[in-house]
C-alpha positions as CSV (number, residue, x, y, z in Angstrom):
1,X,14.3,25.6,-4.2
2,X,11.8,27.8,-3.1
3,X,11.2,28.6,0.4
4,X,7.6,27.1,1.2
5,X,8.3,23.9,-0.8
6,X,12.2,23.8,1.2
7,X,9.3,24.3,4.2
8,X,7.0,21.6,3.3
9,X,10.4,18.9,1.9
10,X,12.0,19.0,5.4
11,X,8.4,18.7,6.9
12,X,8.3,15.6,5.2
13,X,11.7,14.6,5.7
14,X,11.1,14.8,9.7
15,X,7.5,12.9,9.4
16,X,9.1,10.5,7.5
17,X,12.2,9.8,10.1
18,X,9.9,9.7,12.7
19,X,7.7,6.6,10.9
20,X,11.2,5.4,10.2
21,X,11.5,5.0,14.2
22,X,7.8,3.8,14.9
23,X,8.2,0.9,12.4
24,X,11.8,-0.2,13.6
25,X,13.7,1.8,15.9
26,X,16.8,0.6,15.5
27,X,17.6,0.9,11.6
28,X,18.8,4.2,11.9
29,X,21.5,3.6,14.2
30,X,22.4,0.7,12.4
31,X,22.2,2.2,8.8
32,X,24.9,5.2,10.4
33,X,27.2,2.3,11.5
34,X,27.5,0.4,8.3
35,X,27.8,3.7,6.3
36,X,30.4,4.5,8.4
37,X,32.5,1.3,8.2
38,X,32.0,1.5,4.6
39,X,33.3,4.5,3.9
40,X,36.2,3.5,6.2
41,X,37.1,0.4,4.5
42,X,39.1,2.1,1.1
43,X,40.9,4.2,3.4
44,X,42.9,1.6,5.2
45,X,44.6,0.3,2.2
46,X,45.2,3.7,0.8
47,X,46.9,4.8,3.8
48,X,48.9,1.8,4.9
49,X,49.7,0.9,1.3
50,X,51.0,5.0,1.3
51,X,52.9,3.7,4.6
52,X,54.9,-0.1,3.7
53,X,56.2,1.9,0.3
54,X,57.7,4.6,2.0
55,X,58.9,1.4,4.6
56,X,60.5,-0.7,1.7
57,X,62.2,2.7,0.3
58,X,63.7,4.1,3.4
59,X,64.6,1.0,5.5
60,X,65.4,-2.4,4.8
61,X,63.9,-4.0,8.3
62,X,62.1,-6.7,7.2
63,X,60.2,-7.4,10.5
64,X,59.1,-3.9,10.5
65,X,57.5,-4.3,6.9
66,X,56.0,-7.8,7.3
67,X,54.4,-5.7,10.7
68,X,52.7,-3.1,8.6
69,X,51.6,-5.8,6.1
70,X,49.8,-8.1,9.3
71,X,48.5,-4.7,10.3
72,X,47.0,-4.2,6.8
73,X,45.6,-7.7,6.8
74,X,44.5,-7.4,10.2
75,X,42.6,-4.3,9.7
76,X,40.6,-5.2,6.7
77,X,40.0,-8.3,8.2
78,X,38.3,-6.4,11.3
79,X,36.5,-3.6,9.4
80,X,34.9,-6.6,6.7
81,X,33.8,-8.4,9.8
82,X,31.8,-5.8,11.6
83,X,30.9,-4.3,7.8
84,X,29.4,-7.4,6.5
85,X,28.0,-8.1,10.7
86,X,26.5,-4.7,10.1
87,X,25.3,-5.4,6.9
88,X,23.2,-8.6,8.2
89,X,21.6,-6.7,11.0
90,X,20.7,-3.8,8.5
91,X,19.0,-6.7,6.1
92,X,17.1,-8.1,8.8
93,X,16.2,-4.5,10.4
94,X,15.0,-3.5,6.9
95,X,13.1,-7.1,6.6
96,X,11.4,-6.5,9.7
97,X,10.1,-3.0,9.0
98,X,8.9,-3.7,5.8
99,X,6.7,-6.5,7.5
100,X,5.9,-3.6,9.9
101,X,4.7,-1.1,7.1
102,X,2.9,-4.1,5.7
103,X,1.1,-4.5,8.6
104,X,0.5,-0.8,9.7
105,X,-0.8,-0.5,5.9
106,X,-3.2,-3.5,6.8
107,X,-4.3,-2.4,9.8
108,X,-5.4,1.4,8.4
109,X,-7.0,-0.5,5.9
110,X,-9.3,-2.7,8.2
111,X,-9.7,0.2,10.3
112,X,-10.5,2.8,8.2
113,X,-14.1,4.3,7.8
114,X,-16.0,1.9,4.9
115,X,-16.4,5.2,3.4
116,X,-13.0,5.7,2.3
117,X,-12.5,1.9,1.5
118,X,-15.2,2.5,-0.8
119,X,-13.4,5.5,-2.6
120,X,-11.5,4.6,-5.4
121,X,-8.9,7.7,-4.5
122,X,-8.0,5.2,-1.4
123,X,-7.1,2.1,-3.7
124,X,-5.5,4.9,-6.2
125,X,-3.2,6.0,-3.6
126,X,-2.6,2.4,-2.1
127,X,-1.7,1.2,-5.7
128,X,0.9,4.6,-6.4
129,X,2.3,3.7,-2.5
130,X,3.2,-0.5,-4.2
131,X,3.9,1.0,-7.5
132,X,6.5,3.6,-6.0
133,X,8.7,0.6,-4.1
134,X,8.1,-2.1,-6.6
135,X,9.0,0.0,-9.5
136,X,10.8,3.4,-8.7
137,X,12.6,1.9,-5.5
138,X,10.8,5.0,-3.7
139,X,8.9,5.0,-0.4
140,X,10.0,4.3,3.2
141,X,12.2,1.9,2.6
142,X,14.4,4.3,-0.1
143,X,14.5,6.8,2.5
144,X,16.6,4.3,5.0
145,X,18.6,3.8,2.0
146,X,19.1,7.4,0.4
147,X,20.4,8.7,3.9
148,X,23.0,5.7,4.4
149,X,24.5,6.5,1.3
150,X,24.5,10.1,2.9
151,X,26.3,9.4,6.1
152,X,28.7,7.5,3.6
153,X,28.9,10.2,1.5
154,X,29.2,12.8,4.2
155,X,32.1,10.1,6.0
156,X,34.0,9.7,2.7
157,X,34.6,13.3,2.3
158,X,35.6,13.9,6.3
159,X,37.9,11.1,6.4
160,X,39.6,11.8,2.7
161,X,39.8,15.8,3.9
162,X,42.4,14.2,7.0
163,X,44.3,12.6,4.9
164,X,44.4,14.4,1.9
165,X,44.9,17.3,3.3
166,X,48.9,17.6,3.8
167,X,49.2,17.8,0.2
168,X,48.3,21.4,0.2
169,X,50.7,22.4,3.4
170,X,52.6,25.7,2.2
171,X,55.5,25.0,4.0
172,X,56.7,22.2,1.4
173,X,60.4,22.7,-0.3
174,X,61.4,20.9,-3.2
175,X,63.3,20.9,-6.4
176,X,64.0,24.9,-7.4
177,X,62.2,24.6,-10.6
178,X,59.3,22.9,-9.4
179,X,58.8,25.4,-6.9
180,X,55.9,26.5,-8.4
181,X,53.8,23.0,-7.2
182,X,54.1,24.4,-3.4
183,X,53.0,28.1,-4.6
184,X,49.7,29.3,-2.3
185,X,48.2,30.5,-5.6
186,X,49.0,27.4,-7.9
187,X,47.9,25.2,-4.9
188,X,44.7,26.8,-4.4
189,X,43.9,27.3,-7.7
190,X,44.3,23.6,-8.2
191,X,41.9,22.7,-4.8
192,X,39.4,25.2,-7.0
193,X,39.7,23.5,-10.1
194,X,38.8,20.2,-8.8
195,X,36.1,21.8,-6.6
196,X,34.8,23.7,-9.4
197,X,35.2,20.4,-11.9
198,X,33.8,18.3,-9.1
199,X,30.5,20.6,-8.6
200,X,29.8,20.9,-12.1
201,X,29.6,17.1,-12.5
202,X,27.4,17.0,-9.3
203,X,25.2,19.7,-11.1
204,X,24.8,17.2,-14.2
205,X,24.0,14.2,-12.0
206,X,21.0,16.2,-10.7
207,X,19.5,17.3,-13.9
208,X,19.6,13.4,-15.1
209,X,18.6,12.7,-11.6
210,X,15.3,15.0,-12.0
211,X,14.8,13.9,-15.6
212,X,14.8,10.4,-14.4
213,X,12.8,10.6,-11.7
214,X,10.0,12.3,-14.0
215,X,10.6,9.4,-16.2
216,X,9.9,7.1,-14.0
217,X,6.5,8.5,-12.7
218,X,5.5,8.4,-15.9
219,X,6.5,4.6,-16.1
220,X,4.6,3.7,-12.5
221,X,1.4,5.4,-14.2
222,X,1.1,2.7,-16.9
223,X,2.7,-0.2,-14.7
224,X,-0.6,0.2,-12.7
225,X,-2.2,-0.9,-15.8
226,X,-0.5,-3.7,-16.8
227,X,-0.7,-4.7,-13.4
228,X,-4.3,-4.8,-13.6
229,X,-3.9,-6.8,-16.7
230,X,-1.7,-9.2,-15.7
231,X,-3.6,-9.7,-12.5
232,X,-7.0,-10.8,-14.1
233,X,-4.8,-12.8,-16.9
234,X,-3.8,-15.0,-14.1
235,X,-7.0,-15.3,-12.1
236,X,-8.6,-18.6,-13.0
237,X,-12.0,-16.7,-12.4
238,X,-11.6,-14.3,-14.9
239,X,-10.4,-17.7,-17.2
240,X,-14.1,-18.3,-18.6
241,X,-15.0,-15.1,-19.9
242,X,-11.7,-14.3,-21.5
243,X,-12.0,-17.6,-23.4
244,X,-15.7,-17.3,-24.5
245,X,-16.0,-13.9,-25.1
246,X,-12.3,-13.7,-27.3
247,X,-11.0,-11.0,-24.6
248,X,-7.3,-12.2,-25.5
249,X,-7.0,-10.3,-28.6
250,X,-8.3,-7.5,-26.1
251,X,-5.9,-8.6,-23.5
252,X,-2.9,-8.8,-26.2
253,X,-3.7,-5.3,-27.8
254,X,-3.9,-3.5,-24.8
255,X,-0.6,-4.8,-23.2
256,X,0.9,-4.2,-26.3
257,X,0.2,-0.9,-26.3
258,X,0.8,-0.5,-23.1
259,X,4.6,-2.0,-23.1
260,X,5.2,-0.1,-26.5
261,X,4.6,3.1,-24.5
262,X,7.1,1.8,-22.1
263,X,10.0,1.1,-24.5
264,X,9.4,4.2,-25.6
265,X,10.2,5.7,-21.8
266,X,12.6,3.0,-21.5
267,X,14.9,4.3,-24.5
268,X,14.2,7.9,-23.5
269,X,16.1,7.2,-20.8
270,X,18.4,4.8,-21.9
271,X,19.5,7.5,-23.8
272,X,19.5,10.4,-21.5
273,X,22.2,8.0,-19.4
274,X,24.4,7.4,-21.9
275,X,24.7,11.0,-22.8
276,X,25.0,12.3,-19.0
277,X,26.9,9.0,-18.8
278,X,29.4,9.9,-21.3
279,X,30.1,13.8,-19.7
280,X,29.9,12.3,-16.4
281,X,33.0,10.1,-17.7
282,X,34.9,12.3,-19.5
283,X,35.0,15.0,-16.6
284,X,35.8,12.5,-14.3
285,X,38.8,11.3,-16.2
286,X,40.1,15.1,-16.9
287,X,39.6,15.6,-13.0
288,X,41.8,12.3,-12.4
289,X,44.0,13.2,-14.9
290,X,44.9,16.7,-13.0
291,X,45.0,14.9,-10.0
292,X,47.6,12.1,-10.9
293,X,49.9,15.3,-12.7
294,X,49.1,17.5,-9.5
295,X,50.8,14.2,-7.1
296,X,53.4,13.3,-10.0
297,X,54.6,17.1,-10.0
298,X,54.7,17.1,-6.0
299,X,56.4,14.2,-5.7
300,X,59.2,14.8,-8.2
301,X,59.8,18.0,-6.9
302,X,60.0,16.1,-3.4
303,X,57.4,17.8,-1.4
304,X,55.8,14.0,-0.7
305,X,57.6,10.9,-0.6
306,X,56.7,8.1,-3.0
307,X,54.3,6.5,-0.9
308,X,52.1,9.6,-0.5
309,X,51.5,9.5,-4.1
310,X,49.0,6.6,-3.1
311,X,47.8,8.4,-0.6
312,X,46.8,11.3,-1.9
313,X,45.5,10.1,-5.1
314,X,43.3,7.8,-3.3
315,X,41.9,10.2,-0.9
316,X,40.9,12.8,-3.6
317,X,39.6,10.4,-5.9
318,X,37.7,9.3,-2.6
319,X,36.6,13.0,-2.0
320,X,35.2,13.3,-5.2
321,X,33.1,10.3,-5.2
322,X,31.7,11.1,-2.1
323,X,31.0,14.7,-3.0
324,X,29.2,13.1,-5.8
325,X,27.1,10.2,-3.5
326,X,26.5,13.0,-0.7
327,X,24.8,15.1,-3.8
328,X,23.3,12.2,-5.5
329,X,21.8,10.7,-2.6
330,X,20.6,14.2,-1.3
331,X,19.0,14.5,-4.6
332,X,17.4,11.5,-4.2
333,X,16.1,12.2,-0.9
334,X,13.9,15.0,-2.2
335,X,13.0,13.2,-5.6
336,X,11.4,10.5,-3.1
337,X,9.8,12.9,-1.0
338,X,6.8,12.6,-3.6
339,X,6.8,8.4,-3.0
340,X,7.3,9.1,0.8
341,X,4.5,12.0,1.5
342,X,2.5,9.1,-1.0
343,X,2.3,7.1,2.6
344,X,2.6,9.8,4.8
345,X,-1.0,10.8,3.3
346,X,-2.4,7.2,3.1
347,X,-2.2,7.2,6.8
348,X,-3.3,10.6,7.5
349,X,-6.7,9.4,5.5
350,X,-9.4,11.6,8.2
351,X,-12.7,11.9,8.5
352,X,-13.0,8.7,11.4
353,X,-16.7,8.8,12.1
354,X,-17.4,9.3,15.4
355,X,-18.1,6.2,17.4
356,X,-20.2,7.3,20.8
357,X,-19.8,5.8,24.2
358,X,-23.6,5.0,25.2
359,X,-23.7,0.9,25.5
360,X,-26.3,-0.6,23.6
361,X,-29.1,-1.9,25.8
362,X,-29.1,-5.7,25.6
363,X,-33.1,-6.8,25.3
364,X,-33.8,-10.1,25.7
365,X,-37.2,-9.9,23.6
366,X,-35.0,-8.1,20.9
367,X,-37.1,-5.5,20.5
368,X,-35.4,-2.5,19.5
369,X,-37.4,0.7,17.4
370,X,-35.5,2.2,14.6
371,X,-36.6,5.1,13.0
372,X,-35.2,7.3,9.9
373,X,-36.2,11.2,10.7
374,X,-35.6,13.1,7.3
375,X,-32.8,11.6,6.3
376,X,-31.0,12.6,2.4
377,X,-27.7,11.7,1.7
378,X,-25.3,11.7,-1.2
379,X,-21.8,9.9,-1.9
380,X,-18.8,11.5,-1.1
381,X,-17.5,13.5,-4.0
382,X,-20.8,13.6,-6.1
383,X,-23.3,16.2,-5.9
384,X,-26.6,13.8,-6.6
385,X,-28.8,12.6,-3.5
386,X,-29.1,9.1,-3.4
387,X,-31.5,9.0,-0.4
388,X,-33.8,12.6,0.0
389,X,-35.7,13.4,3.2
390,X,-36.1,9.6,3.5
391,X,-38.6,9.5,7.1
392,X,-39.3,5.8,8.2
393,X,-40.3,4.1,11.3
394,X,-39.4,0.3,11.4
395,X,-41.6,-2.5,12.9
396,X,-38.7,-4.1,15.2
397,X,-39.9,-7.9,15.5
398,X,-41.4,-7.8,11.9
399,X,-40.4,-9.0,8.5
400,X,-39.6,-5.5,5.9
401,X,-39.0,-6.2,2.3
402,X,-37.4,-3.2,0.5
403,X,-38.0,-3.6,-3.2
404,X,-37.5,-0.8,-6.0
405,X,-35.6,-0.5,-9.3
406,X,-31.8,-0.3,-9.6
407,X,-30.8,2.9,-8.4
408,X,-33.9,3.4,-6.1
409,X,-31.6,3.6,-3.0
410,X,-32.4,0.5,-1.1
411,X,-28.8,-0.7,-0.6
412,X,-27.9,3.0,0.5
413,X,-30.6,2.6,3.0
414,X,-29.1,-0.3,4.6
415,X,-25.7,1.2,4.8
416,X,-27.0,4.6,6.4
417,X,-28.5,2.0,9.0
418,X,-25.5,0.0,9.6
419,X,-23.4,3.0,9.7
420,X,-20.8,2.2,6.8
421,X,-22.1,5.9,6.0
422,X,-23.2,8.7,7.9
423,X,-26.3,10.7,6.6
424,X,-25.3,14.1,5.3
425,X,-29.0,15.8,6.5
426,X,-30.9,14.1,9.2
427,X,-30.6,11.5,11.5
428,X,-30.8,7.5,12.3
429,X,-32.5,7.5,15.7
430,X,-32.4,3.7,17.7
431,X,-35.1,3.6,20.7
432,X,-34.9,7.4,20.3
433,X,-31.3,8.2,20.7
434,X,-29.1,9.0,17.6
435,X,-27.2,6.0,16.4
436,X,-23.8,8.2,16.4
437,X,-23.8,8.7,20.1
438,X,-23.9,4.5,20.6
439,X,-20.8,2.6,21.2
440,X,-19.9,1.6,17.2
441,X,-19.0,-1.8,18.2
442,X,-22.1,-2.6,19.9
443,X,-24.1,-0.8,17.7
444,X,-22.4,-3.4,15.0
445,X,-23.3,-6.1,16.8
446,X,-27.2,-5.8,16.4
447,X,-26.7,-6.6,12.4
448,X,-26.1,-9.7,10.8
449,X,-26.4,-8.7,7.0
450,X,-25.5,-10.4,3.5
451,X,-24.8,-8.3,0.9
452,X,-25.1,-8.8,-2.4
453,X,-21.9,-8.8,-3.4
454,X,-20.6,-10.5,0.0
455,X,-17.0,-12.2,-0.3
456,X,-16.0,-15.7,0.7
457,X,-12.1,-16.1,1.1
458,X,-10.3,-19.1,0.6
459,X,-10.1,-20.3,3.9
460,X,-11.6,-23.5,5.1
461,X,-15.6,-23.5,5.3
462,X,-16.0,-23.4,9.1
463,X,-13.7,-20.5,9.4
464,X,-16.2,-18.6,6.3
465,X,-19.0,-19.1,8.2
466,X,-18.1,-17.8,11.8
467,X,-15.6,-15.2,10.6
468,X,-12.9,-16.1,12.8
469,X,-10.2,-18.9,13.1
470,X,-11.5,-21.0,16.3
471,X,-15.8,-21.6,15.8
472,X,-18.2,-23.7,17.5
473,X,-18.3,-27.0,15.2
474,X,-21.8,-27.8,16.5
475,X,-23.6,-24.8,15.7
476,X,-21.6,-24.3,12.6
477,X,-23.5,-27.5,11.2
478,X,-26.8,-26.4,12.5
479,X,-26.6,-23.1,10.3
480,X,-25.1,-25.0,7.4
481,X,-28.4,-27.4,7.6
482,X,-30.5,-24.6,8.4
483,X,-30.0,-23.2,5.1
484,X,-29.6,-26.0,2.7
485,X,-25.9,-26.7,2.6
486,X,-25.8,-30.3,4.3
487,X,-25.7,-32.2,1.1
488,X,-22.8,-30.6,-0.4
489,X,-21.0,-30.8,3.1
490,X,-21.3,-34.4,3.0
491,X,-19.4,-34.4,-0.2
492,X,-16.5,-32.3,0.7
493,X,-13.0,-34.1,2.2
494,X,-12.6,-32.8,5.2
495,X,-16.3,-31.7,6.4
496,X,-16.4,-27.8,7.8
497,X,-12.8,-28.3,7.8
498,X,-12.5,-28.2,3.7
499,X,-10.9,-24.8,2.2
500,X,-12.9,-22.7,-0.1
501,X,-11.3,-22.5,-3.6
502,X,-7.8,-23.3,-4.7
503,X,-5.9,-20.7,-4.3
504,X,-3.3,-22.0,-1.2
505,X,-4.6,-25.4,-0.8
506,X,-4.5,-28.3,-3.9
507,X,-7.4,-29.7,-1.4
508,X,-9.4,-26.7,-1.8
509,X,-12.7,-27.3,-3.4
510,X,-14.7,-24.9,-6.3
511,X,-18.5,-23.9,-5.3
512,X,-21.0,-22.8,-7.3
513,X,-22.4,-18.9,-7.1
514,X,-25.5,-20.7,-5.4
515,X,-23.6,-22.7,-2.9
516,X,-21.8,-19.3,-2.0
517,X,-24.9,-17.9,-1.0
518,X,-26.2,-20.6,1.4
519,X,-23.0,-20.2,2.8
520,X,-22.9,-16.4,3.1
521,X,-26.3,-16.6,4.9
522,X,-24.9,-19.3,7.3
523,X,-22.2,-16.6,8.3
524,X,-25.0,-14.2,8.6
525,X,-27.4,-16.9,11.4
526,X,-24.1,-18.1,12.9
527,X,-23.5,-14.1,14.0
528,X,-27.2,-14.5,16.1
529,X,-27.6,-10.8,15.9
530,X,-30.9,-9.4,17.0
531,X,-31.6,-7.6,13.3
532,X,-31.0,-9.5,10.2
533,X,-30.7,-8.3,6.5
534,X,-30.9,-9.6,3.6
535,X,-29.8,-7.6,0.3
536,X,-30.1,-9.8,-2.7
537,X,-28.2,-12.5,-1.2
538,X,-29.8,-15.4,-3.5
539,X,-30.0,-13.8,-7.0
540,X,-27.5,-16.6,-8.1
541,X,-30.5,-19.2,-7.1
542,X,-33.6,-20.0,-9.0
543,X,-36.8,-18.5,-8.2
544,X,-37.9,-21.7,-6.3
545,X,-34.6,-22.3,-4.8
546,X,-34.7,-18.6,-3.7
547,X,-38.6,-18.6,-2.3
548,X,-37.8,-21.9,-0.3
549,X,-34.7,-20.5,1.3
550,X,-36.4,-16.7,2.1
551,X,-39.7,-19.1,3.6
552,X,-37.3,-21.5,5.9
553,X,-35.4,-18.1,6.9
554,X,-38.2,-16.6,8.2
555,X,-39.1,-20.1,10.1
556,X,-35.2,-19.4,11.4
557,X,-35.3,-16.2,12.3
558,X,-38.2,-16.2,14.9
559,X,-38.5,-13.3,16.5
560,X,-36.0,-11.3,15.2
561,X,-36.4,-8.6,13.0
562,X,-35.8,-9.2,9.6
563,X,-35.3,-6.7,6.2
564,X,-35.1,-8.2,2.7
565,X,-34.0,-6.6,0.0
566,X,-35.2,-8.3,-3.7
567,X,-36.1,-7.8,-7.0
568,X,-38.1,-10.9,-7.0
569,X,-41.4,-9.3,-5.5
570,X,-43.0,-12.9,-5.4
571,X,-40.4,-14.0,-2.6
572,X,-41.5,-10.9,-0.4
573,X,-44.7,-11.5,0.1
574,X,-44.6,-13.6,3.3
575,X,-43.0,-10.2,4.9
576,X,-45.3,-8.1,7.7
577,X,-44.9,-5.2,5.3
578,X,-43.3,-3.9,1.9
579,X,-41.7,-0.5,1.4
580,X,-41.1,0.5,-2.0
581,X,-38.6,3.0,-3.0
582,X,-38.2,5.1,-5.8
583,X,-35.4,8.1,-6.8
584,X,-34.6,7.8,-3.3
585,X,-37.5,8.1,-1.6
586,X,-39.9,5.8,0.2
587,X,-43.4,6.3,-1.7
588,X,-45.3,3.4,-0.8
589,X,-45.7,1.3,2.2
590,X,-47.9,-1.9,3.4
591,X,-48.2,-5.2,2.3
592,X,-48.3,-7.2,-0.7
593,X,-52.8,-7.3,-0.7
594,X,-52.8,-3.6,-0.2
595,X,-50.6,-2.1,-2.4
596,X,-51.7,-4.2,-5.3
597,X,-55.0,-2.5,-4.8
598,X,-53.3,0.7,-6.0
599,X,-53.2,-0.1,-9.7
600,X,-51.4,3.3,-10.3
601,X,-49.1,2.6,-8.0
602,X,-45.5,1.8,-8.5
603,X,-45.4,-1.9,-6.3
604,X,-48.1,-2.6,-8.6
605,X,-46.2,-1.8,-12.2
606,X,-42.9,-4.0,-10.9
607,X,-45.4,-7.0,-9.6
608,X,-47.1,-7.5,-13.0
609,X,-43.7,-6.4,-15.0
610,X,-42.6,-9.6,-13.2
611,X,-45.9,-11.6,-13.2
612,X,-45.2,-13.5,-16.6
613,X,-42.6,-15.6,-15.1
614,X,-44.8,-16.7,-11.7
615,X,-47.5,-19.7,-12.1
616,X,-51.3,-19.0,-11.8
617,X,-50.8,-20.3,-8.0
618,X,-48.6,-17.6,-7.5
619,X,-50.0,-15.0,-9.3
620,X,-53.5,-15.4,-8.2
């Protein structure tokens, strides 16, 4: 191995012992026990079975036989009891830390920068760090496992070394022609050849080792697809459109394809193992062979007695096998380095914005100036601006609709202001001072905004609407009337208390794309911050059903300031003023009288684009 990448394996190696420790400190020790007692276990037989044969051959007291046989009994009886004790308290260790890498996954996630959840290199490397434990058995978790088969490796090979090693004492006599057996040069030779036999075999396992490992990569590549398949096959949402638009012969294809490619890998390396299998077999059996005729020969010349036969065999078959388990798990160690640095760098994910300490100043008459001061900015990993020089005061206390084409940058816009992005040229200024340098919390705090493509989650409809588990009942009713909503309460089992959707709760009910919305801008009044926006929120509604609700929001809303964002110009024109944008830019501003005055104006090509589908009333 080269030196740098030796460097950068045992880097990761030390990293990854040290998360080991932060998610549950005590599965180290624990794992080093029950390798230990283990590796112990074989031992006891081989010995005192060596021991009561040499007993029952020399001497015939009874009492002193039927002692070694208790002590036998008693022994594996002692070392099961603490192994399989051990064993429990390693599978409830490993339970727990797996909850605790759940959890520290979880919480990166929440806390990471919107920026990053918003990547899809994030929810790449999330979905390789799942794919690696569900289908490789690599990750964190391997690593506890790879280094107690280590320690058990590494105690296999001490323990059979103590008591194997009289076999090779050079101060043995025994039968004249036989001589030869206790020879330093025949002796050594034959420690060597099983050495040599032994390391060749351990050679072999790392090749299929590496090959396998390669296989399997390729193998957690196209599980991510199926995965994604067999993911929207069982969401009931996806249901409809699979049905009416055919998508199963689609669906069928694909995964087909898809598995065919993996029986291919699949007998790749079903026949890789039964080739390395097969070698790995025969040498062991020649090796065992050598070792049985080595004992045999010692004991007929009468170096050992009979009961050292056992003894010996057993130990260097023991040796061997743990020569191969320290190799193989060593091997494996590094081959999972890949899967382990996979969530070393998922929580080394930088670039946390920075999050000021300047408390926001709490206003009573809300009135708070925001102002855009050349502000261009382009998403991460493209090279195209989506906003450019973009300079803008805002009317605090005022109603701003933001209209524009697809693409125009309006949802950018509002994003730069809420800070799920920082602008890459300019600056966001609030009352004069940079938005960066205010407390992030607080800064938060002053938005209440629906998206337009907010989530619901299927919790119960109190707990959607004030984003948290405990919520004021009273006021939760008042937003749900506020906006529309109080028929369909009325019809649902248990009130605010009903669950959204199905997908933990039989009770749970369905809502239409319409209902969601009303209920999505009932989370965003129950919030009561001082600036609220609105990005498309109601494009599931009608026109009417849309006008009415944007004309009783602005009834709710009061003084507060208040941004809408629509492609429906005809549900804007209550607002205090309009700014239209287009490639990124801001290029007309004022209401909805004064820019239809510009007839070469872009507000007035998307008003009469849209025109056909108002009334005369509306239009005139």
């Amino acid at each position: 191995m080269p030196k740098n990448k030796l460097k950068y394996s045992i880097k990761t190696l030390k990293i990854g012992l040290m998360e080991v420790h932060k998610l549950q400190s005590w599965i180290v020790p624990i794992t080093i026990f029950d390798s230990v007692f283990k590796s112990i276990a074989p031992f006891i037989n081989i010995y005192m079975v060596g021991k009561i044969i040499d007993r029952l051959l020399k001497t015939k007291d009874i009492n002193n036989i039927i002692f070694l046989i208790g002590l036998t009994i008693g022994l594996n009886f002692i070392i099961h009891l603490i192994s399989n004790g051990l064993e429990h308290l390693h599978t409830i260790l490993k339970d727990i830390m797996i909850q605790n890498q759940d959890m520290k996954i979880n919480e990166k996630i929440i806390n990471m920068d919107y920026e990053h959840i918003e990547n899809p290199k994030t929810h790449t490397l999330r979905t390789k760090i799942s794919e690696a434990e569900n289908m490789n058995g690599g990750g964190i978790i391997a690593f506890v496992r790879y280094l107690g088969e280590l320690v058990k490796g590494l105690a296999t090979v001490i323990i059979s070394i103590i008591i194997g090693a009289g076999l090779f004492k050079l101060d043995m006599t025994g039968v004249g022609y036989l001589n030869f057996i206790n020879n330093r040069i025949f002796s050594y030779g034959f420690l060597v050849l099983v050495l040599l036999g032994t390391i060749f075999n351990l050679h072999l396992k790392t090749i299929s080792d590496k090959k396998l490992f390669k296989h399997f990569s390729e193998i957690m590549s196209a599980n991510r697809i199926l995965a994604f398949y067999y993911e929207r096959i069982q969401d009931y949402n996806a249901g409809k459109e699979i049905r009416l638009y055919n998508q199963r012969k689609i669906f069928n294809e694909e995964v087909g394809g898809f598995i065919q490619s993996l029986k291919g890998l699949f007998k790749k390396i079903e026949s890789m193992n039964t080739k390395y299998s097969g070698i790995d077999a025969f040498i062991s059996s020649l090796l065992g062979g050598m070792v049985y005729i080595f004992v045999g020969l010692k004991a007929i010349s009468g170096s050992i007695s009979a009961g050292s036969i056992v003894q010996y065999t057993g130990s260097i078959n023991q040796f061997m096998a743990g020569s191969t388990e320290i190799l193989t798990s060593i091997n494996n160690i590094i081959n999972n380095n890949q899967y382990l640095q996979l969530y070393i760098d998922f929580l080394n994910i930088e670039g946390e914005k920075y999050k000021g300490t300047i408390p926001v100043e709490k206003r009573d008459d809300n009135e708070y100036e925001i102002e855009f001061r050349n502000v261009s900015f382009k998403y991460p990993g493209t090279d195209e601006y989506v906003l450019k020089n973009v300079s803008v005061k805002l009317n605090i206390g005022e109603r701003l609709a933001i209209v524009g084409m697809n693409g125009s940058g309006k949802t950018t816009f509002i994003k730069l202001l809420c800070r799920l992005y920082d602008p890459d040229e300019g600056e966001i200024l609030l009352n004069g001072i940079d938005i960066k340098k205010y407390d992030y919390e607080e800064y938060m705090g002053l938005f209440s905004i629906v998206f337009q493509d907010f989530k619901l989650f299927s919790f119960s409809l109190g707990q959607n609407i004030a984003a948290a588990v405990d919520y004021d009942e009273k006021f939760v009713e008042k937003v749900i009337e506020d906006v529309g909503f109080i028929d369909r309460l009325e019809t649902m089992p248990r009130g605010i208390s009903t669950p959204l959707y199905k997908d933990f709760d039989k009770d749970g009910v369905e809502i239409s794309g319409g209902e969601a919305q009303k209920i999505a801008l009932a989370r965003a009044l129950y919030k009561d911050s001082p600036i609220i926006i609105l990005d498309e929120p109601t494009a599931a509604l009608d026109p009417i059903a849309e006008f009415e609700i944007y004309s009783k929001f602005n009834e709710i809303v009061g003084t507060k300031t208040a941004f809408y964002i629509s492609h429906r110009l005809s549900s804007c024109r209550f607002c205090d003023e309009i700014a239209v944008f287009h490639e990124g830019s801001i290029i007309q501003r004022g209401d909805h009288e004064d820019l239809l005055k510009d007839e070469d104006g872009k507000y007035y090509e998307l008003w009469y684009s849209q025109a056909q589908y108002y009334n005369e009333g509306e239009t005139a």
